[in-house]
mmJSON file of the N, C-alpha and C atoms, coordinates in Angstrom:
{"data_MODEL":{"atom_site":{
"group_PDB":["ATOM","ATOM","ATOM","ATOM","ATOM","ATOM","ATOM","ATOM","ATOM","ATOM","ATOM","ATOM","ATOM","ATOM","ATOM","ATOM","ATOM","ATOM","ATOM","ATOM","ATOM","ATOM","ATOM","ATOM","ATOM","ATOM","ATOM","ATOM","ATOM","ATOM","ATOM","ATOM","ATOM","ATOM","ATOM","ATOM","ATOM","ATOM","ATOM","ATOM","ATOM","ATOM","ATOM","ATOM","ATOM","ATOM","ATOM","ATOM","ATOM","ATOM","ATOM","ATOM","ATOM","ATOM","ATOM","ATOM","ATOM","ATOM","ATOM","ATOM","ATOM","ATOM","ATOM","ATOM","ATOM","ATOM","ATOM","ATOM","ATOM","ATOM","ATOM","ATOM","ATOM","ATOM","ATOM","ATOM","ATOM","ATOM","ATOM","ATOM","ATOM","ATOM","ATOM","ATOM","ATOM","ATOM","ATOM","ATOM","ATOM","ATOM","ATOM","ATOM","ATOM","ATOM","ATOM","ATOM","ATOM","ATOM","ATOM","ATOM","ATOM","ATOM","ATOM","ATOM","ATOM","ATOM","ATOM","ATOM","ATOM","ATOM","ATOM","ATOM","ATOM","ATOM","ATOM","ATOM","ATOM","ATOM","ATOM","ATOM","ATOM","ATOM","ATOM","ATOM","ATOM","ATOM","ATOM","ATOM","ATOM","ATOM","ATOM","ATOM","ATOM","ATOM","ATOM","ATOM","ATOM","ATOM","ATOM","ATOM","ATOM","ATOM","ATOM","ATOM","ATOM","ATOM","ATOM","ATOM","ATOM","ATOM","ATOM","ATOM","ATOM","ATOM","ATOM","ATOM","ATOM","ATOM","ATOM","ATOM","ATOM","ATOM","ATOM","ATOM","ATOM","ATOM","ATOM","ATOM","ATOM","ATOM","ATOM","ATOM","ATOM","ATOM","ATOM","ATOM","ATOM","ATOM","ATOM","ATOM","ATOM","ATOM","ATOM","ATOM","ATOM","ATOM","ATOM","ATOM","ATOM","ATOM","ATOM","ATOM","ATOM","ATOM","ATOM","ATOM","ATOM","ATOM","ATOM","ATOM","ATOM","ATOM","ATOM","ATOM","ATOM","ATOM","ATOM","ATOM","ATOM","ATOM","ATOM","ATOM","ATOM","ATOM","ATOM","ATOM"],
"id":[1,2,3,4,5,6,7,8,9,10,11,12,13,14,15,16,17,18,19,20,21,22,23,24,25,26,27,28,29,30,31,32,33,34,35,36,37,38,39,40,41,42,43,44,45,46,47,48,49,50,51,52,53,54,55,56,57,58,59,60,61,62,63,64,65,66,67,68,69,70,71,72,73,74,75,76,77,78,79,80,81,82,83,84,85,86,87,88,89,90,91,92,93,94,95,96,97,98,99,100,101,102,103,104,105,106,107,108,109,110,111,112,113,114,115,116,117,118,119,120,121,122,123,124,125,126,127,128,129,130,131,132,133,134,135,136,137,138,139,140,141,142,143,144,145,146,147,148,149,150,151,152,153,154,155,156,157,158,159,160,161,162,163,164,165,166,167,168,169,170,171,172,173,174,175,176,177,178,179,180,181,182,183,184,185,186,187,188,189,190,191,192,193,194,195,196,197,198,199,200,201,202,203,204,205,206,207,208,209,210,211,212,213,214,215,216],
"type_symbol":["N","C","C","N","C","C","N","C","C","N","C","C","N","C","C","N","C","C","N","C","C","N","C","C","N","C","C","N","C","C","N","C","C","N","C","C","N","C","C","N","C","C","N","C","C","N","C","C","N","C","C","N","C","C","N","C","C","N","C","C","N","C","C","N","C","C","N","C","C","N","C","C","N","C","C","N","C","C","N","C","C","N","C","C","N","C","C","N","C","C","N","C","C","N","C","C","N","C","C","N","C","C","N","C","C","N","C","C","N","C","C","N","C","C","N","C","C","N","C","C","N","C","C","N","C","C","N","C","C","N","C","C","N","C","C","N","C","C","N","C","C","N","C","C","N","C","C","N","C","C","N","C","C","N","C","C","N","C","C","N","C","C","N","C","C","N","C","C","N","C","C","N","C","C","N","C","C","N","C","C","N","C","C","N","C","C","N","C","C","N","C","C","N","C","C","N","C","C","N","C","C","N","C","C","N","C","C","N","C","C","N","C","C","N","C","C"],
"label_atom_id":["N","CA","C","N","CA","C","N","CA","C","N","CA","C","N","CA","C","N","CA","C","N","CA","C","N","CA","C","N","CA","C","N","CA","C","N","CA","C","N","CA","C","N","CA","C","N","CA","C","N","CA","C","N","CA","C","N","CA","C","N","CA","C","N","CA","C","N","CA","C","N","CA","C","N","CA","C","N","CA","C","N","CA","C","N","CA","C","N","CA","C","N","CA","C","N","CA","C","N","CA","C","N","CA","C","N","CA","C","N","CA","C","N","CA","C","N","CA","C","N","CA","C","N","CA","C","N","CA","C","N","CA","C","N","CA","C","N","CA","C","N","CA","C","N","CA","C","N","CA","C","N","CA","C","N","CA","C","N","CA","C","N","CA","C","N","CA","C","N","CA","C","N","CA","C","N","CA","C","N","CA","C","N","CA","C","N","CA","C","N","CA","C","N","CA","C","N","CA","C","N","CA","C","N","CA","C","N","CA","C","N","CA","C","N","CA","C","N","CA","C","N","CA","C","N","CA","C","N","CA","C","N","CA","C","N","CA","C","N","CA","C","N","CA","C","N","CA","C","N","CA","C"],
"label_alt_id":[null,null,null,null,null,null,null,null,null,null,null,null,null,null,null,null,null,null,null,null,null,null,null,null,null,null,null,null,null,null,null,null,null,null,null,null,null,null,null,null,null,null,null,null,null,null,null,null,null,null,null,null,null,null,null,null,null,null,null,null,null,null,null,null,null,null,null,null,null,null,null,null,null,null,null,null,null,null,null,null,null,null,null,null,null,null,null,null,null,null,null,null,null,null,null,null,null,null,null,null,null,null,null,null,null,null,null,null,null,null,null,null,null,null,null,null,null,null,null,null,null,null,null,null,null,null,null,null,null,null,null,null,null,null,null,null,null,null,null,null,null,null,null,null,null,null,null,null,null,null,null,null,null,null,null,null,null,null,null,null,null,null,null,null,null,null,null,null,null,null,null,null,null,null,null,null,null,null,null,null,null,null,null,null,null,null,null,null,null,null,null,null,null,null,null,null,null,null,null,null,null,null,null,null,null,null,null,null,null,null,null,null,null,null,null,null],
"label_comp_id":["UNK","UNK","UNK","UNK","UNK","UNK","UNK","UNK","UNK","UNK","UNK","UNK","UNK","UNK","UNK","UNK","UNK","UNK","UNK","UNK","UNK","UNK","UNK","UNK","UNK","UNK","UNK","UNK","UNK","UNK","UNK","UNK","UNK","UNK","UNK","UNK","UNK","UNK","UNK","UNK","UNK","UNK","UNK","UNK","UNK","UNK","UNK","UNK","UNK","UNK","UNK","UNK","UNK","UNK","UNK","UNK","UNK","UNK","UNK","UNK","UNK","UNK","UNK","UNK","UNK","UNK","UNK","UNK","UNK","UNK","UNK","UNK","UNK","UNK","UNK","UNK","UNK","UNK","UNK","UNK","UNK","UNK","UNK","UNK","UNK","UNK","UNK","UNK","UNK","UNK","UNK","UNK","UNK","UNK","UNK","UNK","UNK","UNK","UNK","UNK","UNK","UNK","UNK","UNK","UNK","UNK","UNK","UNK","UNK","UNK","UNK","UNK","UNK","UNK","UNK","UNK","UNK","UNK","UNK","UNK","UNK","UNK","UNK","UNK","UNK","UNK","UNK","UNK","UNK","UNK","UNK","UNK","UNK","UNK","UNK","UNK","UNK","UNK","UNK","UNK","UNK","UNK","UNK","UNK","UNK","UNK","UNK","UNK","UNK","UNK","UNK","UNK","UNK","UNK","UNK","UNK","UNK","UNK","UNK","UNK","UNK","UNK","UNK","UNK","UNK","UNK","UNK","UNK","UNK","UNK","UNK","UNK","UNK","UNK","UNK","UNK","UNK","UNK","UNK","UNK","UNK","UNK","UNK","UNK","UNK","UNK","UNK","UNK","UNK","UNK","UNK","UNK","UNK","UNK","UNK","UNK","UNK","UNK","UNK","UNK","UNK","UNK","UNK","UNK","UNK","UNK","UNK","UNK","UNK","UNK","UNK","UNK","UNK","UNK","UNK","UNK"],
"label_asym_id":["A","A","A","A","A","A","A","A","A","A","A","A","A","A","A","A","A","A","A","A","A","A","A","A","A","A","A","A","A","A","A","A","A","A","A","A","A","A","A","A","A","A","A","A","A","A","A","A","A","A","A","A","A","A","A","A","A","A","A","A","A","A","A","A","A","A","A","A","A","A","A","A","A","A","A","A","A","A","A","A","A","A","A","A","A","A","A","A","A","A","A","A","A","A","A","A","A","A","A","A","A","A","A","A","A","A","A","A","A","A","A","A","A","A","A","A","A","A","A","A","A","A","A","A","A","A","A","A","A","A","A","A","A","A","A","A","A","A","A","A","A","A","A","A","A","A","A","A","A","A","A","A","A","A","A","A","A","A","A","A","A","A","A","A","A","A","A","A","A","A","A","A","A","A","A","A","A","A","A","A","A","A","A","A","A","A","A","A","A","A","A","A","A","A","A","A","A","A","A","A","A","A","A","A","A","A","A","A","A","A","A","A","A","A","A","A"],
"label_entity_id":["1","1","1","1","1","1","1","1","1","1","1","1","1","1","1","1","1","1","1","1","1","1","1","1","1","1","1","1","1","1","1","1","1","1","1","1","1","1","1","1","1","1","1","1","1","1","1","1","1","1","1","1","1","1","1","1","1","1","1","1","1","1","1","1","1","1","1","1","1","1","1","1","1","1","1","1","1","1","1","1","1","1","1","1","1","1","1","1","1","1","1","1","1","1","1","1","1","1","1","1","1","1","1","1","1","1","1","1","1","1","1","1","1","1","1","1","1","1","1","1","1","1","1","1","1","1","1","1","1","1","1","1","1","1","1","1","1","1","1","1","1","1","1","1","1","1","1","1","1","1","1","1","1","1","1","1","1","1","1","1","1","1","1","1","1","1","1","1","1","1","1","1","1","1","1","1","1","1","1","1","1","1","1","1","1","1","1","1","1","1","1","1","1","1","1","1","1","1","1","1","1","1","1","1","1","1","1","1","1","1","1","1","1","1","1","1"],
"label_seq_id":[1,1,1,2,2,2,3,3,3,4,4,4,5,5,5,6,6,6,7,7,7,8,8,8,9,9,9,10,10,10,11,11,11,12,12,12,13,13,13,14,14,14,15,15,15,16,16,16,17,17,17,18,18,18,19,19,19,20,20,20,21,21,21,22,22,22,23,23,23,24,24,24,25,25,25,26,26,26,27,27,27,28,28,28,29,29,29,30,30,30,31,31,31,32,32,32,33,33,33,34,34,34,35,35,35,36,36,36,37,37,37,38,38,38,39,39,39,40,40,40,41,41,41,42,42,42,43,43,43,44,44,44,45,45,45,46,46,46,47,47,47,48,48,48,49,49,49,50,50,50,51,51,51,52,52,52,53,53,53,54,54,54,55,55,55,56,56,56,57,57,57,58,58,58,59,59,59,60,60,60,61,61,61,62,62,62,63,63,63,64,64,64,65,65,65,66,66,66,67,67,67,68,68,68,69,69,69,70,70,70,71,71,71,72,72,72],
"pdbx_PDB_ins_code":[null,null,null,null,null,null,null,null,null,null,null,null,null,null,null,null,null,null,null,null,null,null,null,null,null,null,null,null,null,null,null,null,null,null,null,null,null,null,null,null,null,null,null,null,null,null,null,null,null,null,null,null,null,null,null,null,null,null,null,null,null,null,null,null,null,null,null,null,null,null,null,null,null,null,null,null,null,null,null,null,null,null,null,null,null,null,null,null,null,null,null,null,null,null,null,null,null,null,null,null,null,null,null,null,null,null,null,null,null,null,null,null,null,null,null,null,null,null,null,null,null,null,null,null,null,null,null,null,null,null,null,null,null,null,null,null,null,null,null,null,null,null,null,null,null,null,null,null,null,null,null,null,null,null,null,null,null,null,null,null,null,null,null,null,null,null,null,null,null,null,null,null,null,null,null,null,null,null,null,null,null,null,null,null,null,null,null,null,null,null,null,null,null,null,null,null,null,null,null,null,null,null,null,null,null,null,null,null,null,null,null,null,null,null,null,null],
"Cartn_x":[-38.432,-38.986,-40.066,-41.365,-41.617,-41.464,-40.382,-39.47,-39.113,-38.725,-37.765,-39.024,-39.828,-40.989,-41.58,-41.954,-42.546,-41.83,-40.308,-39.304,-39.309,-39.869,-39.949,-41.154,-40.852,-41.889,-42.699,-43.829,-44.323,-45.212,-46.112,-47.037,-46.564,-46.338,-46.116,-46.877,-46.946,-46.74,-46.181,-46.644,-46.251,-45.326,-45.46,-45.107,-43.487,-43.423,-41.801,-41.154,-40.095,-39.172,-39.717,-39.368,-39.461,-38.418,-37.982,-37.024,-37.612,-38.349,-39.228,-40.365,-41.211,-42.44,-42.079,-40.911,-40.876,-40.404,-39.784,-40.261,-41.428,-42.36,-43.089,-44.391,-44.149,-44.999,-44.543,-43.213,-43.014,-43.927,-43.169,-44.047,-45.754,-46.447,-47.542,-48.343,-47.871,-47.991,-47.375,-46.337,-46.089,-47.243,-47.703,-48.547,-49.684,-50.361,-51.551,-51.758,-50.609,-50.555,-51.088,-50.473,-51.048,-49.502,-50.223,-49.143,-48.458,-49.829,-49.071,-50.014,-49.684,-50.406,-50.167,-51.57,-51.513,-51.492,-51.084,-50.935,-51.788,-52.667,-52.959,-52.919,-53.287,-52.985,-54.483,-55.36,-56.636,-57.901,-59.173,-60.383,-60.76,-60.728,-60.796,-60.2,-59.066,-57.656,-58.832,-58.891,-59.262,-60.668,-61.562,-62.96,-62.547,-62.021,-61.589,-60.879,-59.944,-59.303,-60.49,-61.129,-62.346,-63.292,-63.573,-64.656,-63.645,-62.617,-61.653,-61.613,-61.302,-61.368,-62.612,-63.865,-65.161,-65.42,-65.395,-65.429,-64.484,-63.59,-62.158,-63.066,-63.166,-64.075,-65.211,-66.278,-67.289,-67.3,-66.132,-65.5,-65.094,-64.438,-63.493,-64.194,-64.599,-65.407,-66.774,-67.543,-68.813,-69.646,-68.559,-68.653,-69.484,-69.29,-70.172,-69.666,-70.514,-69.682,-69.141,-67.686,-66.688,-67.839,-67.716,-68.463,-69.838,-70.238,-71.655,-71.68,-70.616,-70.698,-71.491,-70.871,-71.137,-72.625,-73.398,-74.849,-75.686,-76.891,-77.579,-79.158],
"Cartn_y":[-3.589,-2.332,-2.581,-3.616,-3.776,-4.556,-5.064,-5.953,-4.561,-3.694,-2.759,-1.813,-1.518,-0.749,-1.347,-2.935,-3.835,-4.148,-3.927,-3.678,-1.996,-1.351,-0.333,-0.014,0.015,0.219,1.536,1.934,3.168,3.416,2.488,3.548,2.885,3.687,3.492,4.08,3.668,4.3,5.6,6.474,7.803,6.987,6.001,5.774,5.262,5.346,4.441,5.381,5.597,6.833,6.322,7.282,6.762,8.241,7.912,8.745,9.258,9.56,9.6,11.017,10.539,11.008,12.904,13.23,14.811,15.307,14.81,15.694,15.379,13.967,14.57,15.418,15.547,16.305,17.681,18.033,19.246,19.326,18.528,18.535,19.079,17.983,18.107,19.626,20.089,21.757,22.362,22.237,23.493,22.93,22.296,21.829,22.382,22.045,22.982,24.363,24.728,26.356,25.909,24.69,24.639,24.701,24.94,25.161,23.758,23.158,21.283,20.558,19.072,18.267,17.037,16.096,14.867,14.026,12.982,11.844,10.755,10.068,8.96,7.828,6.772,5.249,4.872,5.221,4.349,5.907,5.157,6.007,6.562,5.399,5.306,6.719,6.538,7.96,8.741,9.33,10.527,10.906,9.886,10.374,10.606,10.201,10.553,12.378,12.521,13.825,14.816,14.632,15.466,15.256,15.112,14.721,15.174,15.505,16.513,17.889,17.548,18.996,19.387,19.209,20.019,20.622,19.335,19.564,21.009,20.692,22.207,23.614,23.733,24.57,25.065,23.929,24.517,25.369,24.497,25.553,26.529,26.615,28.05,29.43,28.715,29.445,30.042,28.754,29.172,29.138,28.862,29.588,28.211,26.973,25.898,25.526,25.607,25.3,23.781,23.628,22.349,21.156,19.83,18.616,18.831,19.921,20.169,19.673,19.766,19.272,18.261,17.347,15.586,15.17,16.247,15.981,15.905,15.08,15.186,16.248],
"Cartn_z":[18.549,19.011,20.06,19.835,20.761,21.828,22.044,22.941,24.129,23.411,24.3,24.989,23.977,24.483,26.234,25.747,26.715,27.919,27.909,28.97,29.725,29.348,30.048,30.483,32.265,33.081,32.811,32.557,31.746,33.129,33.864,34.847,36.229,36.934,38.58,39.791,41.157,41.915,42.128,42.611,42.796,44.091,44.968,46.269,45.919,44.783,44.227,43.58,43.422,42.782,41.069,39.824,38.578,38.367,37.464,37.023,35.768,35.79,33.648,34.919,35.755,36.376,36.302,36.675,36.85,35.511,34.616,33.2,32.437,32.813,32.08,33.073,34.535,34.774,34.405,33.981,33.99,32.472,31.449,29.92,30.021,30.673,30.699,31.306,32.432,33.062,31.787,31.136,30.297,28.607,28.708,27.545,27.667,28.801,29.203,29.659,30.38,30.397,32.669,32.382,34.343,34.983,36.477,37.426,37.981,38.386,39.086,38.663,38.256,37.883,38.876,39.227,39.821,39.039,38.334,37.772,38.663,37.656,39.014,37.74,38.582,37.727,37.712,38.482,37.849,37.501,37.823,37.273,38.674,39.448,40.732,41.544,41.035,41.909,41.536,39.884,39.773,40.041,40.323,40.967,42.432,43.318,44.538,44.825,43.998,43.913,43.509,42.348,41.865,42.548,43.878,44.678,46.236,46.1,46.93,46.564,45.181,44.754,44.908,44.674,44.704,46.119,47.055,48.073,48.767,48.601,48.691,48.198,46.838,45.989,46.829,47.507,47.909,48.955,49.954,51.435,51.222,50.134,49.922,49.235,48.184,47.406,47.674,47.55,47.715,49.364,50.006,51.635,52.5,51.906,52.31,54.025,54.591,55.754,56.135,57.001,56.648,56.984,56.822,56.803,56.217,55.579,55.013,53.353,52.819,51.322,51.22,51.671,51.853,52.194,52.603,53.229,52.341,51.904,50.928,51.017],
"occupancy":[1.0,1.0,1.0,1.0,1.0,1.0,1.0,1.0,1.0,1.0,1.0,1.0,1.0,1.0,1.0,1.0,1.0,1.0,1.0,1.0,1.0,1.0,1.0,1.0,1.0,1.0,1.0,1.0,1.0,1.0,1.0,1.0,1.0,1.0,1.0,1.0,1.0,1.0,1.0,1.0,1.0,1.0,1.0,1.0,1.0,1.0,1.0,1.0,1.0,1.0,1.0,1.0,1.0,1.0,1.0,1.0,1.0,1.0,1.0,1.0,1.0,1.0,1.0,1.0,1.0,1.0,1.0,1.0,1.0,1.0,1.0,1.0,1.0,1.0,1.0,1.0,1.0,1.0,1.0,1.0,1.0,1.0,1.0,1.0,1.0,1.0,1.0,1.0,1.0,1.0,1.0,1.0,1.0,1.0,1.0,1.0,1.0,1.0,1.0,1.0,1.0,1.0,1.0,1.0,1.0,1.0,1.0,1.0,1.0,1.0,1.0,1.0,1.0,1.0,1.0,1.0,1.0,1.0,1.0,1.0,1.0,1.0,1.0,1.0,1.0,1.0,1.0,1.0,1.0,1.0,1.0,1.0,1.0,1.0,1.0,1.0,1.0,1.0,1.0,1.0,1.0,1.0,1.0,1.0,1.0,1.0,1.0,1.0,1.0,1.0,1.0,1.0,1.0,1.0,1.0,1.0,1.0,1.0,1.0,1.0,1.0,1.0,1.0,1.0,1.0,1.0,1.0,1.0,1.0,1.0,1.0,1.0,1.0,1.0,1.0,1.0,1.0,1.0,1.0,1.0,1.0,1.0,1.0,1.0,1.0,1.0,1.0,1.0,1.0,1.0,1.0,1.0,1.0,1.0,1.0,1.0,1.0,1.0,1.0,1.0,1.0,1.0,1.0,1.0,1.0,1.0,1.0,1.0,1.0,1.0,1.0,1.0,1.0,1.0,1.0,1.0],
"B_iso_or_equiv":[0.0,0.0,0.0,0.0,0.0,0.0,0.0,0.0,0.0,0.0,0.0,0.0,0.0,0.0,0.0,0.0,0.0,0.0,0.0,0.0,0.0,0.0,0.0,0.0,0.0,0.0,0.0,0.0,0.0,0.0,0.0,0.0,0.0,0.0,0.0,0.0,0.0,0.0,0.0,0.0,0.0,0.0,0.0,0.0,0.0,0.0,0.0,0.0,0.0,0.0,0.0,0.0,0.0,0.0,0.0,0.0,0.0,0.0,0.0,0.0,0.0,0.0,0.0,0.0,0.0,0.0,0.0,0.0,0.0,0.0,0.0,0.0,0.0,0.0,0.0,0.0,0.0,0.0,0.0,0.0,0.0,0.0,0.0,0.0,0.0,0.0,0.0,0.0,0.0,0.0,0.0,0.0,0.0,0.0,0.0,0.0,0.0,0.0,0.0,0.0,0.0,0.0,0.0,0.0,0.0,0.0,0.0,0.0,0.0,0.0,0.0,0.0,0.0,0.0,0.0,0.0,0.0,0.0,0.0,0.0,0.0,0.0,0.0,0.0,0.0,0.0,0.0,0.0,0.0,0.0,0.0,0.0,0.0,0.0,0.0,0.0,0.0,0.0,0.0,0.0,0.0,0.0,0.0,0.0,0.0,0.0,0.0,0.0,0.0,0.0,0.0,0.0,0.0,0.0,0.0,0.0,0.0,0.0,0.0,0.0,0.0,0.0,0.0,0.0,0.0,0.0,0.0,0.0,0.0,0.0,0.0,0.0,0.0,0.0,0.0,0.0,0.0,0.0,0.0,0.0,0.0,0.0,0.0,0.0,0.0,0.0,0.0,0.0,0.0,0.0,0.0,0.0,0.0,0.0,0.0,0.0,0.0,0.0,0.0,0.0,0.0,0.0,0.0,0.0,0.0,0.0,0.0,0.0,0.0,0.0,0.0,0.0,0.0,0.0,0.0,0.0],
"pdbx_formal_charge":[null,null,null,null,null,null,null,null,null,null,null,null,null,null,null,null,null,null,null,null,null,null,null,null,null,null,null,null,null,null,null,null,null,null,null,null,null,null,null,null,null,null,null,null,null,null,null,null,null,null,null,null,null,null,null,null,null,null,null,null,null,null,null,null,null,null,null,null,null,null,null,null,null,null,null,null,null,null,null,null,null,null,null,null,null,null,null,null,null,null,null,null,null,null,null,null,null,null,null,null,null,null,null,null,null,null,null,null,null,null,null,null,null,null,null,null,null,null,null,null,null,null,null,null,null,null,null,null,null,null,null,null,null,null,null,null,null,null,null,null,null,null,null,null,null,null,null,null,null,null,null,null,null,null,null,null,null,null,null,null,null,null,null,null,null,null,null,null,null,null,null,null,null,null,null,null,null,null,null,null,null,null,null,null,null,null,null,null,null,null,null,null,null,null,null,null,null,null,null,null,null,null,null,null,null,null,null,null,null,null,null,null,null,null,null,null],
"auth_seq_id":[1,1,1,2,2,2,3,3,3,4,4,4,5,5,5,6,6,6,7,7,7,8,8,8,9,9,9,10,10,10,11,11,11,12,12,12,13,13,13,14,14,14,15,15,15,16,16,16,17,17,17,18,18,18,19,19,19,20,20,20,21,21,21,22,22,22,23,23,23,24,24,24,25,25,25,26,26,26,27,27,27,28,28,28,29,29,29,30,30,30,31,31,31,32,32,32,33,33,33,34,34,34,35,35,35,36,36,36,37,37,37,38,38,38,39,39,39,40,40,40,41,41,41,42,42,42,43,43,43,44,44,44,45,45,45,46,46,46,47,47,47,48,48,48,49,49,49,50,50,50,51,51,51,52,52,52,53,53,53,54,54,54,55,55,55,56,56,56,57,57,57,58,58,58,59,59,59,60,60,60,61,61,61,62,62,62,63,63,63,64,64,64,65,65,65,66,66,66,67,67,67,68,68,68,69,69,69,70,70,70,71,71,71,72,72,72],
"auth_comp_id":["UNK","UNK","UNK","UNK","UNK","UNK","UNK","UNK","UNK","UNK","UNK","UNK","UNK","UNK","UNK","UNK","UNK","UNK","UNK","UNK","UNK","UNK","UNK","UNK","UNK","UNK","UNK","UNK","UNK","UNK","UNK","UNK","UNK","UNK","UNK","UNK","UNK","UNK","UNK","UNK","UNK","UNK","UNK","UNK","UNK","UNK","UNK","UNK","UNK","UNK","UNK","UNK","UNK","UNK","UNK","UNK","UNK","UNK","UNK","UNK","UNK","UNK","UNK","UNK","UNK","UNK","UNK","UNK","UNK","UNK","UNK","UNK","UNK","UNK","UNK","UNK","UNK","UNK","UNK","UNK","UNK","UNK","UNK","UNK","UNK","UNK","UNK","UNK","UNK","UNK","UNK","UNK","UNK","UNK","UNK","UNK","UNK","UNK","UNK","UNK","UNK","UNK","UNK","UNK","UNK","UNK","UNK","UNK","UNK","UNK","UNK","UNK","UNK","UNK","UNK","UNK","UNK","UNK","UNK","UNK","UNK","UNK","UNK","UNK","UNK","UNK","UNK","UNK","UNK","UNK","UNK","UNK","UNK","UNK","UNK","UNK","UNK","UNK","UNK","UNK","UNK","UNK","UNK","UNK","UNK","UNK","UNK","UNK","UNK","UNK","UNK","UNK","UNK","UNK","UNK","UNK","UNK","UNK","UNK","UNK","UNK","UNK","UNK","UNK","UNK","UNK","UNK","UNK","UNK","UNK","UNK","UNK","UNK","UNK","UNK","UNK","UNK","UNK","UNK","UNK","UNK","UNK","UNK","UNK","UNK","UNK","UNK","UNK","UNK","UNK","UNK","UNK","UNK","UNK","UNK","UNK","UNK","UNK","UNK","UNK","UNK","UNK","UNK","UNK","UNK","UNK","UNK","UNK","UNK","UNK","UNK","UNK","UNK","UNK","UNK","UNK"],
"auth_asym_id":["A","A","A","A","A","A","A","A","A","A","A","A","A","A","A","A","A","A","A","A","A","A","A","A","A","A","A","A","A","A","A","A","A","A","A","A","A","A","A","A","A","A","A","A","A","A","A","A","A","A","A","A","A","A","A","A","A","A","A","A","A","A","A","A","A","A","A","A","A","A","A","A","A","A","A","A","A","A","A","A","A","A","A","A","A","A","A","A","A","A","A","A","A","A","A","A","A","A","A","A","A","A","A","A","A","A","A","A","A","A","A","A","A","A","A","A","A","A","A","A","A","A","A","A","A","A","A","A","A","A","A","A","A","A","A","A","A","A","A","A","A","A","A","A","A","A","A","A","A","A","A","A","A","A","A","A","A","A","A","A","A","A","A","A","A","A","A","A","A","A","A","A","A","A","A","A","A","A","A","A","A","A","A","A","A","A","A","A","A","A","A","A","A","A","A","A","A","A","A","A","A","A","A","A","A","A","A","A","A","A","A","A","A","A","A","A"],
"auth_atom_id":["N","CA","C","N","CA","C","N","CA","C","N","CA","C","N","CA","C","N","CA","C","N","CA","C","N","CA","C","N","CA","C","N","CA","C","N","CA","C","N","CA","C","N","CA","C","N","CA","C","N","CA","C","N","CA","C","N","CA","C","N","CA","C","N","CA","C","N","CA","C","N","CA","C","N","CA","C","N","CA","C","N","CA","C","N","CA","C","N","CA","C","N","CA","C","N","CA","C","N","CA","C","N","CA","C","N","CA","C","N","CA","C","N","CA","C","N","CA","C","N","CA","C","N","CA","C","N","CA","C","N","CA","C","N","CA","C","N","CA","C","N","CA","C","N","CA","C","N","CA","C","N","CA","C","N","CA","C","N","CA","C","N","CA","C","N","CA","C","N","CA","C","N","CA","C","N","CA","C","N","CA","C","N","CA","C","N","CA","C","N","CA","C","N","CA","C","N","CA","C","N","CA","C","N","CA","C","N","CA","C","N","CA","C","N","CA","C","N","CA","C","N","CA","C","N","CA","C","N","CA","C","N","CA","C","N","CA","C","N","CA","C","N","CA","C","N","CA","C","N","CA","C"],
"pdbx_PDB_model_num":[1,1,1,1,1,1,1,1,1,1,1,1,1,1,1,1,1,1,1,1,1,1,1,1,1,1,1,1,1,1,1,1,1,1,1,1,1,1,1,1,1,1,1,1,1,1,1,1,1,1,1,1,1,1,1,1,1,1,1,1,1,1,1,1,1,1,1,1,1,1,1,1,1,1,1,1,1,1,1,1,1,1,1,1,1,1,1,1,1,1,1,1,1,1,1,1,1,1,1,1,1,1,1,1,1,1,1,1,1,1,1,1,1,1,1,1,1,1,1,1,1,1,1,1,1,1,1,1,1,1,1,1,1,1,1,1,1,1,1,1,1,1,1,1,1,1,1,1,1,1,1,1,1,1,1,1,1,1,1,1,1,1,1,1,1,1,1,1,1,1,1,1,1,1,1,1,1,1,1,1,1,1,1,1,1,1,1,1,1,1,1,1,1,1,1,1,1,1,1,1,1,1,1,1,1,1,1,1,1,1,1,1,1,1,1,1]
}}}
């Protein structure tokens, strides 16, 4: 059992096809009640995206004007 487990490639590249990646992103959106999900492979990805996303948020939302987030 864990022979077969350890033969199957479980985390990838988004940059490489996986044949497993679109049901369970579909799983995961219908688990949470979300529309699209990003998958990432490190800690790294997801402080980058959430530091996109805020940035996005502040332009849109709270009316920040563009290259002003980032300023201390």
């Amino acid at each position: 059992v864990m022979q077969d487990q350890a033969a199957t490639l479980t985390l990838t590249s988004r940059a490489f096809y996986n044949n497993v990646l679109g049901e369970y992103e579909e799983y995961i959106t219908k688990l949470f009640g979300y529309d699209k999900v990003l998958p990432m492979n490190t800690g790294v990805e997801a402080c980058e995206s959430a530091v996109k996303l805020a940035r996005r948020w502040a332009y849109d939302v709270k009316g920040v004007k563009e290259n002003e987030a980032v300023k201390n």
